[in-house]
C-alpha positions as CSV (number, residue, x, y, z in Angstrom):
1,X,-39.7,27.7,-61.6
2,X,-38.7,30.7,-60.0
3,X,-35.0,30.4,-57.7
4,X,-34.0,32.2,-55.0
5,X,-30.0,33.8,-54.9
6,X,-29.0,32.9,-51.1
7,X,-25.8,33.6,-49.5
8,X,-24.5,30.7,-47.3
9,X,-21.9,31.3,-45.2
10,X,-20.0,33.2,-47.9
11,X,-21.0,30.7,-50.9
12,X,-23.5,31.8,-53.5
13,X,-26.2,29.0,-54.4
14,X,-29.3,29.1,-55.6
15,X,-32.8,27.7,-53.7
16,X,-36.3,26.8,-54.2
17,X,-38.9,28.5,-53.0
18,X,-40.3,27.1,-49.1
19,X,-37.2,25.2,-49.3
20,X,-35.8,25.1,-45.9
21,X,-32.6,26.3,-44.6
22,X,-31.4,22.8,-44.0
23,X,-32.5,21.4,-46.8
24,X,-30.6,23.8,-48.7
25,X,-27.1,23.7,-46.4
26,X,-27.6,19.2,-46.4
27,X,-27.6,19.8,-50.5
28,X,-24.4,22.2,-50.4
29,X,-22.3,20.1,-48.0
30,X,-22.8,22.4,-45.0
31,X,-23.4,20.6,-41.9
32,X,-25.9,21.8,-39.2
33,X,-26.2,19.5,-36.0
34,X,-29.4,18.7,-35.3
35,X,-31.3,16.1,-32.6
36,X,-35.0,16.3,-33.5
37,X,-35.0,16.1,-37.5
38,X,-35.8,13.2,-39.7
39,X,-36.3,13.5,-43.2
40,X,-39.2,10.9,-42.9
41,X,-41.0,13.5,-40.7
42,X,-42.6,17.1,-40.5
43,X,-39.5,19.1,-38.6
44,X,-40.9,20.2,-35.7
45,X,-37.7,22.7,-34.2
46,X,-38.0,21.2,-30.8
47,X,-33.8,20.8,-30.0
48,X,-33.2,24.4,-31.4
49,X,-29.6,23.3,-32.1
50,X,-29.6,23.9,-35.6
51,X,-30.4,27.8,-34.7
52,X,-28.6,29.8,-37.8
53,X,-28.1,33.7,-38.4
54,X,-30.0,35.0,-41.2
55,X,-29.4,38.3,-43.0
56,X,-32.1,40.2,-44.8
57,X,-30.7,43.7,-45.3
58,X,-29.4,44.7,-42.0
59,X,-31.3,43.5,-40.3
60,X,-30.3,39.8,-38.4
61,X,-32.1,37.3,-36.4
62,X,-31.9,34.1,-35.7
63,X,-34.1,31.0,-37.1
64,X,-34.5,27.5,-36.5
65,X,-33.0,25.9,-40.0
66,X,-35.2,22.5,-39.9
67,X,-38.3,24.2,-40.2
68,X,-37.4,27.9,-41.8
69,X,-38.8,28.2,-45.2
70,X,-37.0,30.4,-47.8
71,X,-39.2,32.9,-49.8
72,X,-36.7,35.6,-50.6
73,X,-33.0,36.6,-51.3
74,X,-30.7,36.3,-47.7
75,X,-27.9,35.6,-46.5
76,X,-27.0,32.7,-43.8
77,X,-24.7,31.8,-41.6
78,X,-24.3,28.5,-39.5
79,X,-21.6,29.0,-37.5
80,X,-21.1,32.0,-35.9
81,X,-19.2,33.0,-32.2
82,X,-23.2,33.5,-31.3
83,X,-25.0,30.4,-33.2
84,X,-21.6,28.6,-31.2
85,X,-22.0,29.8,-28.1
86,X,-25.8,29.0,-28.5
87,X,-25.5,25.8,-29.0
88,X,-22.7,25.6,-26.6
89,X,-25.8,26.4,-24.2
90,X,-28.3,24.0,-25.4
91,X,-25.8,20.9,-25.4
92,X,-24.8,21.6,-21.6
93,X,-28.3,21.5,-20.9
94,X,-28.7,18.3,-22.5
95,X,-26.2,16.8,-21.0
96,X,-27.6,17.4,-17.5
97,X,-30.6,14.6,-18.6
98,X,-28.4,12.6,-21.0
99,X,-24.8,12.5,-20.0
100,X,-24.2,8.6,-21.2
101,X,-25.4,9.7,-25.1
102,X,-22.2,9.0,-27.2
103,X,-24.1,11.6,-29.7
104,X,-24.3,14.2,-27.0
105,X,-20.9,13.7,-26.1
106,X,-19.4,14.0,-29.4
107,X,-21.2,17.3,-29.6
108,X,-20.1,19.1,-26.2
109,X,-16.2,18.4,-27.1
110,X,-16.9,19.7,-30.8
111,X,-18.7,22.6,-29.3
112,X,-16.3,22.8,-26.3
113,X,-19.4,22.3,-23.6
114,X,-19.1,22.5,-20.0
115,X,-20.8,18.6,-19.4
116,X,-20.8,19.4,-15.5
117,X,-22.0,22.8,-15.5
118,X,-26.1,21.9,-14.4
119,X,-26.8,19.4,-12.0
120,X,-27.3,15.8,-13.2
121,X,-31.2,15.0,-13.8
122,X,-30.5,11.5,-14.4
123,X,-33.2,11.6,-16.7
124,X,-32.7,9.6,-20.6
125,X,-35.0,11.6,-22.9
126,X,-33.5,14.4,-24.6
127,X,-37.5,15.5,-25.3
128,X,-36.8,15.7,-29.0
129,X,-39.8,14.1,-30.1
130,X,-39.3,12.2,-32.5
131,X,-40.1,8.8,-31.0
132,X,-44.0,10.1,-30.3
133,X,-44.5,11.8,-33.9
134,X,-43.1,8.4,-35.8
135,X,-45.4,6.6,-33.9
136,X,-48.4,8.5,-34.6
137,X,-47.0,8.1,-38.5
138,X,-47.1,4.6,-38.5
139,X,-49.9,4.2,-36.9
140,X,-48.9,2.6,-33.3
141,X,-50.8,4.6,-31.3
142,X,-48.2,4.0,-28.5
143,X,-46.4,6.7,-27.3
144,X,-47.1,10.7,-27.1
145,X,-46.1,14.1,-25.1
146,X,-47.9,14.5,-22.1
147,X,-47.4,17.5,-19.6
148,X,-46.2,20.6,-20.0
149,X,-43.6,22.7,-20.2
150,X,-40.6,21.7,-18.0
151,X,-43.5,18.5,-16.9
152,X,-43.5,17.3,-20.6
153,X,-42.2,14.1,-21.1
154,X,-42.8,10.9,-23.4
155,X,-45.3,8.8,-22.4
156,X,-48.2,6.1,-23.2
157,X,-51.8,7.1,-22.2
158,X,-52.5,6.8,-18.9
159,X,-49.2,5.6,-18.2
160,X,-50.2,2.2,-18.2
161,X,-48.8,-0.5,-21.4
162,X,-50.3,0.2,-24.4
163,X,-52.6,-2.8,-26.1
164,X,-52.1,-0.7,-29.9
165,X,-48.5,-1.0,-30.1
166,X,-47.9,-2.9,-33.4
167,X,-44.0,-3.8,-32.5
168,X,-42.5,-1.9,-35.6
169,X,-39.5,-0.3,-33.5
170,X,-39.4,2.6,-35.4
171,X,-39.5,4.8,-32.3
172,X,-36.3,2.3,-31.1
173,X,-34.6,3.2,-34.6
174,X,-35.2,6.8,-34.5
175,X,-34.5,8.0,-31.2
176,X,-31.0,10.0,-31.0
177,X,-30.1,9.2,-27.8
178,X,-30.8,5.3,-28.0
179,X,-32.8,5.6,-25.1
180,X,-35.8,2.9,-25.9
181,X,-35.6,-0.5,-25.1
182,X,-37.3,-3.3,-27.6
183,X,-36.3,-6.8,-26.9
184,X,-37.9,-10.3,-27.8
185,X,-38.5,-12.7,-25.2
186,X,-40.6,-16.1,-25.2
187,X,-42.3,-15.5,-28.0
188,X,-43.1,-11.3,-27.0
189,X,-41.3,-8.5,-28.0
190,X,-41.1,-5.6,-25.0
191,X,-41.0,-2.1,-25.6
192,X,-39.5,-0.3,-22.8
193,X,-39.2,3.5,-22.0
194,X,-38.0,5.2,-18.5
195,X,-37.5,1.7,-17.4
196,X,-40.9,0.2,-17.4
197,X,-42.8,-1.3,-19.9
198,X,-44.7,0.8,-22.9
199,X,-46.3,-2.0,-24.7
200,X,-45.5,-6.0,-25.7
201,X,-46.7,-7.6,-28.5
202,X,-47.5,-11.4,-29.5
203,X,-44.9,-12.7,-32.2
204,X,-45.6,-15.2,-35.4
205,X,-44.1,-18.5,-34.6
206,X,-42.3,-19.2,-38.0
207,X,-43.4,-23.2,-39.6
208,X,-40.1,-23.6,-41.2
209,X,-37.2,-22.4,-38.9
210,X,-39.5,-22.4,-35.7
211,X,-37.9,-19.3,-34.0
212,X,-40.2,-16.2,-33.4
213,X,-40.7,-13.4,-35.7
214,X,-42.4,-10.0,-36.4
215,X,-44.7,-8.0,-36.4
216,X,-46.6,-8.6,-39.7
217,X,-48.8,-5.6,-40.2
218,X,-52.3,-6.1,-41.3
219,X,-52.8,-5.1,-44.9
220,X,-56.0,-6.3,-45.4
221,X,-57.8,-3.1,-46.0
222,X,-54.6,-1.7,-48.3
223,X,-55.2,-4.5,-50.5
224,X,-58.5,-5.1,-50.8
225,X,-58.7,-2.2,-52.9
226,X,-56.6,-4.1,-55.5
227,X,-58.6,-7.3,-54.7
228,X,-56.0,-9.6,-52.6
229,X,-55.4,-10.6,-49.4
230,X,-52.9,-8.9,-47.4
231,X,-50.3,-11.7,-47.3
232,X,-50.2,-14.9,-49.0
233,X,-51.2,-18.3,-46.9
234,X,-48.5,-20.0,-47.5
235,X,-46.6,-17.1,-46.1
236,X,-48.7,-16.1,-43.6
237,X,-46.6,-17.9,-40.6
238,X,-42.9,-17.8,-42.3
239,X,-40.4,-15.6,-41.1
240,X,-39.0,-12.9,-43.9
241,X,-35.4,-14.8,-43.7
242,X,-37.5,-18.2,-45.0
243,X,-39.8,-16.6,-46.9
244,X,-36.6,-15.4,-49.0
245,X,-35.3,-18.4,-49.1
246,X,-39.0,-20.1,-50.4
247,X,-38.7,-17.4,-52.7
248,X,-35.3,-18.4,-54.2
249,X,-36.1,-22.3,-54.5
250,X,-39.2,-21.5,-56.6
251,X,-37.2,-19.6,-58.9
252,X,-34.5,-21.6,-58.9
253,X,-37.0,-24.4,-59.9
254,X,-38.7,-22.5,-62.7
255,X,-35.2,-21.7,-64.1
256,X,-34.1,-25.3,-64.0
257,X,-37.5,-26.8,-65.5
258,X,-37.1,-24.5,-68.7
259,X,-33.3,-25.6,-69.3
């Protein structure tokens, strides 16, 4: 395969073709700060934070590293006075929606941001997306963008609780700014954004320990390719803590019977 010769901030290394500029700084130790990038997910630029310089020539401009694909010999750089004062920018912005973020703070002292300079929002969505586009990867049909522009925020449809949610909390997990609320209470777990409820979902009651679990995903048409059920019976209302622990006695019991 075919490499590419890239300059990165003064290091010579060597890249794959589409490879992005992120990609290619994580794997040479070069940190860019980012809020809206997962691995797990297409990147989608929406923070602009990890803006970078890149060289082709002489001429420069500047590109968002998540999502920049590299098809030819350049040069980078990452951290600039511009790229600096840049993100200086962005993060005072930020911090006019989300000044509580411990993330958010740790970036405006490392980039030396103003965190009083615009008027507090009191809002407590950086708009990064990434809550909305795991959802729609998983499958819970929960939350999405709605509006437009500066109106664009994170939402369910119709603003009203969601009956799809399947209770996963990977939008709880992902979100930068710790800004969604899951909780389990009598038996339901809550999902919470803005303050008011996005969806709740009906938890298993575990046989064994008796305490309230999930959410076990429906695997039925995944396995009926293969021929089996989605879940065993006999495991169909255990927690995973006692399923483990069924799990161990069996083969504790096998090993014992052939000794």
């Amino acid at each position: 395969m075919k490499t590419l010769k890239i300059k990165i901030d003064g290091k010579e290394v060597t890249a794959k073709p589409d490879q992005t500029i992120l990609e290619l700084a994580t794997e040479n130790g070069i940190y860019i700060p980012t809020l809206c990038h997962s691995p797990a997910l297409e990147p989608a630029a929406m923070c602009r934070l990890c803006m970078v310089e890149l060289y082709e020539g002489r001429r420069k401009k500047f590109v968002t590293a998540c999502n920049f694909p590299l098809r030819r010999d350049v040069e980078i750089k990452t951290d600039t006075p511009d790229i600096r004062q840049g993100r200086k920018l962005i993060i005072e912005l930020l911090m006019a929606r989300c000044a509580d973020s411990p993330l958010l703070q740790g970036l405006a002292k490392e980039y030396g941001a103003n965190v009083q300079r615009f008027s507090d929002l009191k809002d407590d969505c950086v708009m990064c997306g990434l809550c909305a586009r795991v959802c729609e990867k998983v499958g819970g049909k929960t939350l999405t963008l709605s509006g437009r522009g500066v109106e664009i925020h994170v939402n369910t449809a119709f603003s009203e609780a969601s009956e799809f949610c399947i209770g996963c909390g990977s939008c709880v997990q992902i979100c930068p700014v710790n800004s969604i609320v899951m909780e389990d209470v009598a038996g339901e777990r809550i999902l919470k954004i803005h303050g008011r409820e996005a969806a709740r979902v009906k938890l298993v009651h575990c046989e064994m320990c008796n305490k309230h679990f999930g959410p076990v995903i429906d695997l039925t048409k995944v396995m009926s390719k293969f021929d089996k059920g989605a879940i065993p019976p006999s495991n169909a209302n255990i927690c995973p803590d006692c399923a483990r622990i069924k799990l161990a006695k069996r083969i504790a019991g096998r090993y014992y019977d052939t000794i």
